[in-house]
C-alpha positions in Angstrom: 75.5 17.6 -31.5 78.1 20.3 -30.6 80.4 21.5 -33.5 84.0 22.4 -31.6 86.6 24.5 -33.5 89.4 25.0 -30.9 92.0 22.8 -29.5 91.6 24.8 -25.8 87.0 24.4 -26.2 87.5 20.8 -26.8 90.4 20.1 -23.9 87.7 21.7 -21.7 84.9 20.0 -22.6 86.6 16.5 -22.0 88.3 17.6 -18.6 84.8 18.6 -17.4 83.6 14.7 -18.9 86.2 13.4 -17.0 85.3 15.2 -13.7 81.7 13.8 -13.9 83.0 10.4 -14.2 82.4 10.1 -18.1 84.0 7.5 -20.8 84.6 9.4 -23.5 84.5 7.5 -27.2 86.4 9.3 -30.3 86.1 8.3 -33.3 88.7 9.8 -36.1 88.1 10.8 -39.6 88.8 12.9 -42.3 85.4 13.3 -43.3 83.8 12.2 -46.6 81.7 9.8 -44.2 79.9 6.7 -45.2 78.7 3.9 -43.4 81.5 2.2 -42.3 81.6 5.8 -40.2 78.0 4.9 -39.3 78.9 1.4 -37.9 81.7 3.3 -36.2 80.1 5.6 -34.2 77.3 3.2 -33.6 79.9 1.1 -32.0 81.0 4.0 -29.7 77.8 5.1 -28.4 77.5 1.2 -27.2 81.0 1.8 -25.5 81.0 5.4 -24.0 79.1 8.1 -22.7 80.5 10.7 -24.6 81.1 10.2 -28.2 83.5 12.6 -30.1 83.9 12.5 -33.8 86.4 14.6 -34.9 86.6 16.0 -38.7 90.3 17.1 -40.0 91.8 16.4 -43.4 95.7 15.9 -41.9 97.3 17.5 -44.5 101.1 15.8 -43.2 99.4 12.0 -44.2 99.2 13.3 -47.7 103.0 12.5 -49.7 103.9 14.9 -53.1 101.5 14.0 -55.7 98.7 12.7 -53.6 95.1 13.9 -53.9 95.0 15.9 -51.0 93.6 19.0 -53.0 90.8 16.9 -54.7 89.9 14.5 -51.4 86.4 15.1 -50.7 85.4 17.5 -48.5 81.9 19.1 -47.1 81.3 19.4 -43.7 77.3 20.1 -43.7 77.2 16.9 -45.8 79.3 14.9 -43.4 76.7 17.1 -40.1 74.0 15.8 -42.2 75.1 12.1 -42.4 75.6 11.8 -38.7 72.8 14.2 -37.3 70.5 11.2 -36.2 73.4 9.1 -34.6 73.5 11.6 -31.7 77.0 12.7 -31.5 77.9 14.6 -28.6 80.8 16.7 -30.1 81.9 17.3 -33.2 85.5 18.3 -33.6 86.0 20.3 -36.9 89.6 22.3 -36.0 91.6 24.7 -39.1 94.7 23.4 -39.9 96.2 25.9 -37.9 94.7 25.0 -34.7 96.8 21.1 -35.2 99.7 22.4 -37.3 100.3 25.9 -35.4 103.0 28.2 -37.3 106.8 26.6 -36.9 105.5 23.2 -36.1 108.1 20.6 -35.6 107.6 17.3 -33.5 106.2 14.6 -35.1 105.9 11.0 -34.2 107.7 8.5 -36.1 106.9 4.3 -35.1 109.7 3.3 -36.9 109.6 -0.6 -38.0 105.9 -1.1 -38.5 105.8 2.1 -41.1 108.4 0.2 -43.5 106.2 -2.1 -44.9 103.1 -2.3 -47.0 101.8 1.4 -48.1 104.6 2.5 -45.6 107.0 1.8 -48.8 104.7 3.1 -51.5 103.5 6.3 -49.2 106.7 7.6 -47.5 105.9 10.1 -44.5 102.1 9.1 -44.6 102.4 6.9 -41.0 104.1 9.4 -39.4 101.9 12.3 -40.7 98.9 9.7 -39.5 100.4 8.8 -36.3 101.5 12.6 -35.4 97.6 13.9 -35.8 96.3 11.0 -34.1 98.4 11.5 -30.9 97.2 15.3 -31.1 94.0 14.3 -31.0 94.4 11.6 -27.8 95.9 14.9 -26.4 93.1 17.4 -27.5 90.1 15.2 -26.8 91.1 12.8 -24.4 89.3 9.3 -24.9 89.5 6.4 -22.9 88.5 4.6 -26.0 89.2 4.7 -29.7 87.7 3.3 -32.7 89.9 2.4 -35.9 88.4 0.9 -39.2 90.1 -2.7 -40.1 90.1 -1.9 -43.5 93.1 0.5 -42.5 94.7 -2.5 -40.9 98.6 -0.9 -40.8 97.3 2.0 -39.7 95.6 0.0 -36.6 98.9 -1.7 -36.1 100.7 1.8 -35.9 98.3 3.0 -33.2 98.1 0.4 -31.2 102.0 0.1 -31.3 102.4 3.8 -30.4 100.2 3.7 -27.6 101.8 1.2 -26.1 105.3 2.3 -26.3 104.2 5.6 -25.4 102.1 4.7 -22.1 99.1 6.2 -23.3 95.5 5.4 -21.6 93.4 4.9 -24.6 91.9 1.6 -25.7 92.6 1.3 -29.0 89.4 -0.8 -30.3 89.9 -2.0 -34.2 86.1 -2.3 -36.0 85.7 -4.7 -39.0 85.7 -4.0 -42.4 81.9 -2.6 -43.9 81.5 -3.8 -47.4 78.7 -2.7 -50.1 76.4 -5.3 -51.5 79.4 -6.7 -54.0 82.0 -6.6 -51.4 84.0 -3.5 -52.0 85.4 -2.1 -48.5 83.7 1.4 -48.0 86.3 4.2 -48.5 86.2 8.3 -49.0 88.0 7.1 -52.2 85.3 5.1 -53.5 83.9 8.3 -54.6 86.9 8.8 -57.3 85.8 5.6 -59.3 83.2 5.8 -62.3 80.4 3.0 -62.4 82.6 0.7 -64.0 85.7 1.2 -62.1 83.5 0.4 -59.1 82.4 -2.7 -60.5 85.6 -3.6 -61.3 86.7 -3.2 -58.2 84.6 -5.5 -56.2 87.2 -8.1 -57.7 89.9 -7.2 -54.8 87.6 -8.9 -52.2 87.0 -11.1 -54.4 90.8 -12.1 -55.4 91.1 -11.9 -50.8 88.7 -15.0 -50.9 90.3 -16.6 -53.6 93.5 -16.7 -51.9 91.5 -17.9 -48.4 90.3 -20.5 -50.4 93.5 -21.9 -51.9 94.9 -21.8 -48.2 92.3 -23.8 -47.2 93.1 -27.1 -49.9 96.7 -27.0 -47.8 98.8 -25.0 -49.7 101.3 -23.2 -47.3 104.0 -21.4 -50.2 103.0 -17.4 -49.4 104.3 -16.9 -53.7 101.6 -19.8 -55.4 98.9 -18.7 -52.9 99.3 -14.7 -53.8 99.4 -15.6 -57.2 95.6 -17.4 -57.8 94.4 -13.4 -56.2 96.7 -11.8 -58.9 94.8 -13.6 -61.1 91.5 -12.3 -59.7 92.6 -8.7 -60.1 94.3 -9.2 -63.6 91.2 -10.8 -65.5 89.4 -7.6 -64.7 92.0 -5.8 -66.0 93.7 -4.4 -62.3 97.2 -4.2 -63.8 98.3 -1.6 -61.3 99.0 -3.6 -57.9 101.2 -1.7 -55.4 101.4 -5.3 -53.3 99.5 -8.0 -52.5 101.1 -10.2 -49.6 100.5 -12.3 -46.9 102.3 -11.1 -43.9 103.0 -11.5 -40.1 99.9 -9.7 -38.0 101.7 -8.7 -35.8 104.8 -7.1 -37.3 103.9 -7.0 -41.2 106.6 -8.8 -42.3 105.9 -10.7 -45.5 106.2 -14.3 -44.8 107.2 -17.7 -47.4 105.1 -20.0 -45.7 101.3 -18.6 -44.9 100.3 -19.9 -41.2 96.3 -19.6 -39.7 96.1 -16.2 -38.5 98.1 -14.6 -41.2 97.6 -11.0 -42.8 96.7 -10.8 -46.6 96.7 -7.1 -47.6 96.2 -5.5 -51.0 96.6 -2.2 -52.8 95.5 -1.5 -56.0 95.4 1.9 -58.4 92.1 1.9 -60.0 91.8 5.2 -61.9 92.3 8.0 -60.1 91.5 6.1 -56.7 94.2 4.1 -54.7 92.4 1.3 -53.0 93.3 -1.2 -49.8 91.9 -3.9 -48.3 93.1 -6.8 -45.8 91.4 -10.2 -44.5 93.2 -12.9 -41.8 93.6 -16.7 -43.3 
């Protein structure tokens, strides 16, 4: 496993892969791994011969009065976690090396970000989609792997590299749950023991909505509100949205259809949480 600092190191390396032939595999994160990491780069060794994880807390995601300054952060933890997974490259740049001095382009997908945490997190897609396209640039995959937990954030990337012409495949990787059901997040780590038990009712309040979908109720408002109910008997007061929306274009809907999105936020201490299933 190869830790890589530098923008102009890791360009090298992948236009010498590319020479010989190889697919190369990145998968993103801002570190504080777990194992829906694991299950990502597991995927990507299956995929590619090369497998890049790259390491940088984007500090242009992060709006005013976010938890940038207390998001976790330690790299040898994060070397440690992945060490028997066989990594090939470990991308670890300073902010500097993304956000040189006088940086000013950024990348904006316009309709997609007005929705969802798009409304409650304005500048956080474009922050998101700005480092992402840096690193397409920087480490040049022919394959990249997205968590479905972070299901608007899928939608963004996908949508950009298609308007864009880009020659990645954008692969999305379900959601990894612990034992009661609660996605896996970095922000997991902010809850206490009870929060944490509290919060396994979000998947919970998902399936009860699946559930009154499938006795043939269609009205989006009296399906949301038997998950509301989920959330609220545990005390989850603090719902930024729940809503069943379009897939494709994250447009809340009246009537729920097969195929539909149903995505949550919730603020649970000092942790903002998300989560998402299809009906």
């Amino acid at each position: 496993m190869k830790l890589v600092k530098t923008a102009k190191e890791m360009q090298g390396m992948a236009n010498q892969s590319r020479k010989n032939g190889e697919i190369i595999c990145l998968v993103p994160t801002m570190g504080a791994l777990h194992d829906g990491h694991v299950g990502l780069i597991t995927e990507a060794k299956k995929r590619a011969d090369v497998t890049v994880v790259s390491i940088f807390i984007n500090p242009t995601q992060f709006g005013r009065n976010e938890d940038l300054n207390n998001y976790p952060m330690n790299l040898d933890t994060d070397l440690a976690k992945i060490d028997d997974l066989r990594v090939d490259v470990v991308f670890n740049p300073d902010i500097g090396e993304i956000y040189p001095e006088s940086f000013q382009t950024y990348v904006v997908v316009e309709e997609l970000q007005g929705f969802l945490c798009g409304i409650f997190r304005p500048g956080h897609f474009r922050g998101v989609a700005t480092v992402v396209l840096k690193l397409f640039n920087i480490v040049k995959p022919h394959i990249a792997l997205f968590g479905e937990k972070d299901y608007q954030q899928l939608k963004i990337i996908q949508r950009m590299v298609n308007d864009l012409n880009l020659e990645v495949e954008i692969v999305g990787f379900p959601t990894v749950r612990d034992e009661n059901g609660l996605a896996l997040s970095s922000r997991n780590a902010y809850l206490s023991a009870e929060e944490r038990i509290r919060a396994a009712s979000i998947s919970r309040a998902l399936c009860e909505i699946k559930k009154v979908f499938d006795t043939g109720i269609r009205r989006a408002n009296t399906i949301i509100e038997a998950g509301e109910k989920k959330l609220k008997d545990v005390g989850i007061e603090n719902i930024d949205y729940l809503e069943i929306c379009d897939p494709e274009t994250l447009r809340p809907k009246e009537l729920a259809e097969d195929g539909d999105l149903v995505a949550v936020a919730v603020r649970l201490g000092a942790a903002r949480l998300i989560d998402n299933t299809l009906l």
